[in-house]
C-alpha positions in Angstrom: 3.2 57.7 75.1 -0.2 58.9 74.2 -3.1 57.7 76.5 -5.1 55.1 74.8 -1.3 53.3 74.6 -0.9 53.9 78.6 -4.7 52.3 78.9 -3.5 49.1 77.2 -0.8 48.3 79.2 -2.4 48.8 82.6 -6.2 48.3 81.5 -8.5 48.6 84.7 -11.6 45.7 83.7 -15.3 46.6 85.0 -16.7 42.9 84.7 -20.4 42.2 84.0 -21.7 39.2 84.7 -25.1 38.0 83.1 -26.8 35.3 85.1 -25.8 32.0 84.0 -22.4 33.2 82.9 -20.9 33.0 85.9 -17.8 30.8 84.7 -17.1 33.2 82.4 -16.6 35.4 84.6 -14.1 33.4 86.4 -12.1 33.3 83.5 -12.3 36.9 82.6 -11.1 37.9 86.0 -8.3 35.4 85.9 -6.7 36.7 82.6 -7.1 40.1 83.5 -5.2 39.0 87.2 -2.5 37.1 84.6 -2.0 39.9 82.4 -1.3 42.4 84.9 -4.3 44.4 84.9 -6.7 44.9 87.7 -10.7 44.8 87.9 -12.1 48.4 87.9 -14.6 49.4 91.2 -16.8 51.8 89.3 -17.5 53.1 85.9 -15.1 56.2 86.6 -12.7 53.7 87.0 -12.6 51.7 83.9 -10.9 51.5 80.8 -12.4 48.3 79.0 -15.9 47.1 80.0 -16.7 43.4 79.1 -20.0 41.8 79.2 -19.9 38.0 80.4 -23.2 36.7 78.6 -25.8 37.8 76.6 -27.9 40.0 78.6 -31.5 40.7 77.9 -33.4 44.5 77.1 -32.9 45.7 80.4 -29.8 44.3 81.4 -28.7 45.7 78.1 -30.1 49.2 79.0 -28.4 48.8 82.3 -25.3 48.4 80.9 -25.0 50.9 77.9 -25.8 53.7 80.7 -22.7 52.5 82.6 -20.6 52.4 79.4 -21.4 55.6 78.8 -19.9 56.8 81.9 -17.0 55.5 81.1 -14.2 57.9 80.3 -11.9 57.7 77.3 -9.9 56.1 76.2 -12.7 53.3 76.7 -13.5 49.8 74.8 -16.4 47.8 75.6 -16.9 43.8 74.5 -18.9 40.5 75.0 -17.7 37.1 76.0 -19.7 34.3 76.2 -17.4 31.2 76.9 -14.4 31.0 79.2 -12.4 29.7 76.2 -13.2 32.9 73.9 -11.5 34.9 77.3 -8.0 35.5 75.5 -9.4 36.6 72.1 -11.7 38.8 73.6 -9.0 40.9 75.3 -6.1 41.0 72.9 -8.9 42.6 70.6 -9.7 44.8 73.0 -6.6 45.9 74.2 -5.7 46.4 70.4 -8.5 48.8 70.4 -7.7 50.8 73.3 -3.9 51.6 72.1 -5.9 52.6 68.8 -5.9 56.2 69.2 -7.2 56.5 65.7 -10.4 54.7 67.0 -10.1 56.5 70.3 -10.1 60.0 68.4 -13.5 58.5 66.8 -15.0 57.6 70.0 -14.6 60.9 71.6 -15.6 62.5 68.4 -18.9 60.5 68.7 -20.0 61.1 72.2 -22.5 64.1 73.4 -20.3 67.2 74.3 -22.5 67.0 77.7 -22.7 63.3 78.8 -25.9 62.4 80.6 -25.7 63.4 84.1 -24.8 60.6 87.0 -23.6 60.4 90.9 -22.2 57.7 92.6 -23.1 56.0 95.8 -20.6 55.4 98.5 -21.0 52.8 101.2 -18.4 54.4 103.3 -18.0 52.8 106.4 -14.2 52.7 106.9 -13.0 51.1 109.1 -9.5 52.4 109.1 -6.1 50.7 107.9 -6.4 47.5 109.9 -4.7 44.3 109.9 -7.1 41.5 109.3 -4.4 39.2 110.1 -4.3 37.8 113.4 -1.1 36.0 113.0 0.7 37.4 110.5 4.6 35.7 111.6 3.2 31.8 111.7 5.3 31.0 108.9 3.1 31.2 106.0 5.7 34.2 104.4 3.8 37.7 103.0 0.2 36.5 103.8 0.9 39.5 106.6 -0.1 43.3 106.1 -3.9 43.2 105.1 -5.6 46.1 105.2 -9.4 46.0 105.6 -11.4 49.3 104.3 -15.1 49.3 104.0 -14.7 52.9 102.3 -13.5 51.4 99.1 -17.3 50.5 97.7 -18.1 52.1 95.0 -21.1 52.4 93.8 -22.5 53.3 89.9 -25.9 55.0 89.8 -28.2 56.2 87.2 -28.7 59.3 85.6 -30.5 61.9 87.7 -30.2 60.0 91.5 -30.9 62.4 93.5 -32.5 63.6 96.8 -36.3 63.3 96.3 -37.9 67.0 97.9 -41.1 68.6 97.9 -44.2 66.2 99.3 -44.2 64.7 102.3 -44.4 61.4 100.7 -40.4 62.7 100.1 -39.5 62.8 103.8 -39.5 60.3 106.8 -39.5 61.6 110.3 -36.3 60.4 112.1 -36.4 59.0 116.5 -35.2 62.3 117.1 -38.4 64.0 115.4 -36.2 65.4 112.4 -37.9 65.4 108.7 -35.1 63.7 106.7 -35.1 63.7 103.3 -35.4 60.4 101.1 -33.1 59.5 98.8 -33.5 56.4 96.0 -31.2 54.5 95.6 -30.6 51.4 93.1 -27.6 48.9 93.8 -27.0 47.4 90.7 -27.0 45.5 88.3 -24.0 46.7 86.9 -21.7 46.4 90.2 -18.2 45.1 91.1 -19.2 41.9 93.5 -22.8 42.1 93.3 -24.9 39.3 92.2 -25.6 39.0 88.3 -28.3 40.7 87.4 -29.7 41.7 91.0 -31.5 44.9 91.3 -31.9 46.0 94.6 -34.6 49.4 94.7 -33.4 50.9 98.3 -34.9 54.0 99.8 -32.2 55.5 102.4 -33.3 57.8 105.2 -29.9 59.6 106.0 -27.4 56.4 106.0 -30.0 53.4 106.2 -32.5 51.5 103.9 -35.8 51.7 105.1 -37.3 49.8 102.3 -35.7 47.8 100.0 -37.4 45.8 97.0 -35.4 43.3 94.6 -35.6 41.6 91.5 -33.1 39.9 88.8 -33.1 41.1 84.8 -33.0 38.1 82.8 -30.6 37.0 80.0 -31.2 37.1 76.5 -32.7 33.7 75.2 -30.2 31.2 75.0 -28.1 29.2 77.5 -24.3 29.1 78.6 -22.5 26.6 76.9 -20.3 26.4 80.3 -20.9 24.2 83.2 -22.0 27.0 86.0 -19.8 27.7 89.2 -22.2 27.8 91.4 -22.9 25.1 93.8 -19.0 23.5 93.8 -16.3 23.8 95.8 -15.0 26.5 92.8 -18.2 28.3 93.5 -17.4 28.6 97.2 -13.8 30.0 96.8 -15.1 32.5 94.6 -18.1 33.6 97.0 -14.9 33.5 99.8 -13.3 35.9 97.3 -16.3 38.1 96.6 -16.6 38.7 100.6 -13.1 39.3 101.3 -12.9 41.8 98.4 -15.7 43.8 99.7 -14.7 43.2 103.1 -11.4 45.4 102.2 -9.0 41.9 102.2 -7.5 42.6 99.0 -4.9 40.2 99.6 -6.4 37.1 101.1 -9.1 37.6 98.0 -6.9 37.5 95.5 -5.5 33.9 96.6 -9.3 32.7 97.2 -9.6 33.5 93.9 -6.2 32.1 92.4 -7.7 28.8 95.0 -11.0 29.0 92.3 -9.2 28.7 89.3 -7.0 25.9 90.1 -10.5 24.3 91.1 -11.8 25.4 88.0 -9.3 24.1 85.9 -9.0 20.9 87.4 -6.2 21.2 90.6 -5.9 20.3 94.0 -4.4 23.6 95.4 -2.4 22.6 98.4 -2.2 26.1 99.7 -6.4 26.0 100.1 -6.6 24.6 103.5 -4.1 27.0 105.0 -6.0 29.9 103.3 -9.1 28.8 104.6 -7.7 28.7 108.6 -6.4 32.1 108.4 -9.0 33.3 107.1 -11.5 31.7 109.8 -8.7 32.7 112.6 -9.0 36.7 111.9 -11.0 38.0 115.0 -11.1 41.5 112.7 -12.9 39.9 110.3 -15.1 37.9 112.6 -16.0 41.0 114.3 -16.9 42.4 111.0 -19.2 40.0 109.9 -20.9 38.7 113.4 -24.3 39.0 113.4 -24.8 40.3 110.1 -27.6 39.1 107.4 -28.8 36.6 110.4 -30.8 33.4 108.9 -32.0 30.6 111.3 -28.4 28.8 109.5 -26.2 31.5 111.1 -24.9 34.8 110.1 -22.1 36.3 107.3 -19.2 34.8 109.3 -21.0 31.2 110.0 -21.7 31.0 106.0 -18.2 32.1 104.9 -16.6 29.2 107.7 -19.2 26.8 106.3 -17.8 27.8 102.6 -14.0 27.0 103.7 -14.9 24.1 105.9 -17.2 22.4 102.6 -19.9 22.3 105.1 -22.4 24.6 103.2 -25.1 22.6 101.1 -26.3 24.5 98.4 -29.5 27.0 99.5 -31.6 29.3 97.8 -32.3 32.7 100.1 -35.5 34.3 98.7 -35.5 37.5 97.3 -37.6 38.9 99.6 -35.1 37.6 102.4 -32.6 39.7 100.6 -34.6 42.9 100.7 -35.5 42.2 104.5 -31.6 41.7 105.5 -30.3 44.8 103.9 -33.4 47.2 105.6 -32.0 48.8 108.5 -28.5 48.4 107.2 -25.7 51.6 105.5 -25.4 51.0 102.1 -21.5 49.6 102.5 -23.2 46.9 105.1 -25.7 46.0 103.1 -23.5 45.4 99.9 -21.6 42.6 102.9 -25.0 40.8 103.6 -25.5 40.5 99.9 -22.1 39.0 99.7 -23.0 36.2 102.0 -25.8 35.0 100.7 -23.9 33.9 97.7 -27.0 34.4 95.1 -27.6 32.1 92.0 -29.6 34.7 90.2 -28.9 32.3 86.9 -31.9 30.4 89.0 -34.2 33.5 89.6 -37.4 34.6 88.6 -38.2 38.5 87.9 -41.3 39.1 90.4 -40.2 41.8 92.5 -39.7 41.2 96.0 -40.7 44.2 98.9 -39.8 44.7 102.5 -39.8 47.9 104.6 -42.0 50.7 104.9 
């Protein structure tokens, strides 16, 4: 079996998510769970890249820099309804077992591809079971591992360490010149808010200065009702965390608990999800005290998302910039997480904190 046929059948998805598009989304990463593929973590990663929206110029640009990091066999496509979901894939799959069009597509790319790197927020916390009480009953819910050291994280082109000036290095506490490094989290990232650009500058493993804005949409408005702000919309931020949070398992089923939401069910298996969940001391311990707000932390807004308790809230994006400074990149993607951003309700004035 040649490769592009191999892609097909186990297609690894890198979603991206315009703002406003978020139930889309949802539906992209539901068929792709249905038809036995998985969602890609990076670029690297990905066989088929699909677009969820009509993004605008520099969402756009963002985006044909990631698909061309993308490694053959590749396919790229654009969805803008949750309905339009199925089509979209089967023609895409169709394209990827193509190897007549695959031939054509390596043909057509530069010989050198423009250089990249990838960031790696990798605080790993080891292979540890997130579930506190794994033999109540409740059958394979037992076994999850939770790994911080599984973010990856696409960059652009020519990321690098800055050197030279002193405006390139900042003095550490222990009176060592460290160099700077700038870094850009998104907008093209697995669980990252649509369309969020966060501009961090690291010194060694932290942000010192962080400064955020959102790249609109092209004109024109979803024709879906959004996600956001419903009890769908808060088992898929439950999922987001998890996922990032290294739960693979436990996200999965918050996000098999958003689509019955989504598509009109009363999941029955919610309300046990949502006490294991709040019962892991792991992952209380991994979340306390982080992205603190006078509301409460990570771990308070996740409980308040499985308890219904969180009324919708809009975090500033210069709050955003603030929680993240001071934090490792893998941290700070958590915080993010949390805040559960409707960027489909953003403006694009850039947002500064640090030094």
């Amino acid at each position: 079996m040649d490769l592009s046929r191999l892609a097909a059948r186990r297609t690894a998805v890198l979603a991206v998510e315009v703002p406003g598009w978020s139930r889309t989304r949802c539906a992209l990463e539901e068929h792709v769970r249905d038809r036995g593929w998985r969602l890609a973590r990076s670029p690297a990663d990905a066989d088929l890249l699909v677009v969820c929206g009509r993004p605008g110029i520099r969402l756009t640009a963002a985006v044909d820099h990631v698909w061309s990091q993308l490694p053959g066999p590749r396919a790229r496509a654009e969805v803008t309804t949750a309905a339009d979901v199925p089509a979209v894939l089967d023609r895409a799959a169709a394209e990827l077992a193509d190897g007549a069009a695959q031939r054509r597509d390596a043909a057509a790319r530069p010989a050198d591809p423009e250089p990249g790197t990838t960031a790696t927020g990798d605080d790993d916390m080891g292979d540890m079971d997130m579930d506190d009480d794994a033999s109540d009953g409740d059958g394979d819910m037992g076994d999850h591992d939770m790994d911080h050291g599984d973010m990856d994280m696409p960059m652009p082109a020519g990321i690098g360490l800055a050197g030279g000036g002193d405006d390139d290095q900042l003095t550490d506490p222990d009176a060592l010149d460290l160099d700077v490094l700038h870094v850009p989290l998104g907008p093209v990232l697995p669980h990252w808010p649509a369309g969020l650009l966060l501009h961090t500058t690291l010194q060694g493993e932290l942000v010192v200065s962080a400064r955020a804005e959102v790249l609109l949409p092209a004109d024109g408005s979803p024709t879906d009702a959004p996600v956001h702000g419903t009890p769908a919309g808060r088992w898929d931020a439950v999922a987001t965390l998890l996922s990032l949070a290294g739960w693979d398992d436990a996200a999965t089923r918050a996000a098999r608990v958003r689509d019955a939401l989504l598509a009109g069910g009363q999941p029955p298996e919610a309300e046990r999800l949502a006490r294991r969940i709040i019962r892991s001391r792991l992952l209380r311990w991994s979340l306390r005290g982080l992205g603190r707000l006078p509301e409460g932390d990570a771990h308070d807004r996740l409980r308040h998302w499985l308890e219904g308790s969180q009324q919708r809230r809009s975090t500033e994006l210069t709050a955003v910039a603030e929680l993240v400074t001071g934090l490792d990149l893998a941290t700070a993607r958590l915080v993010v997480a949390s805040l559960d951003l409707d960027t489909a309700d953003r403006v694009t004035v850039p947002a500064e904190a640090g030094s």
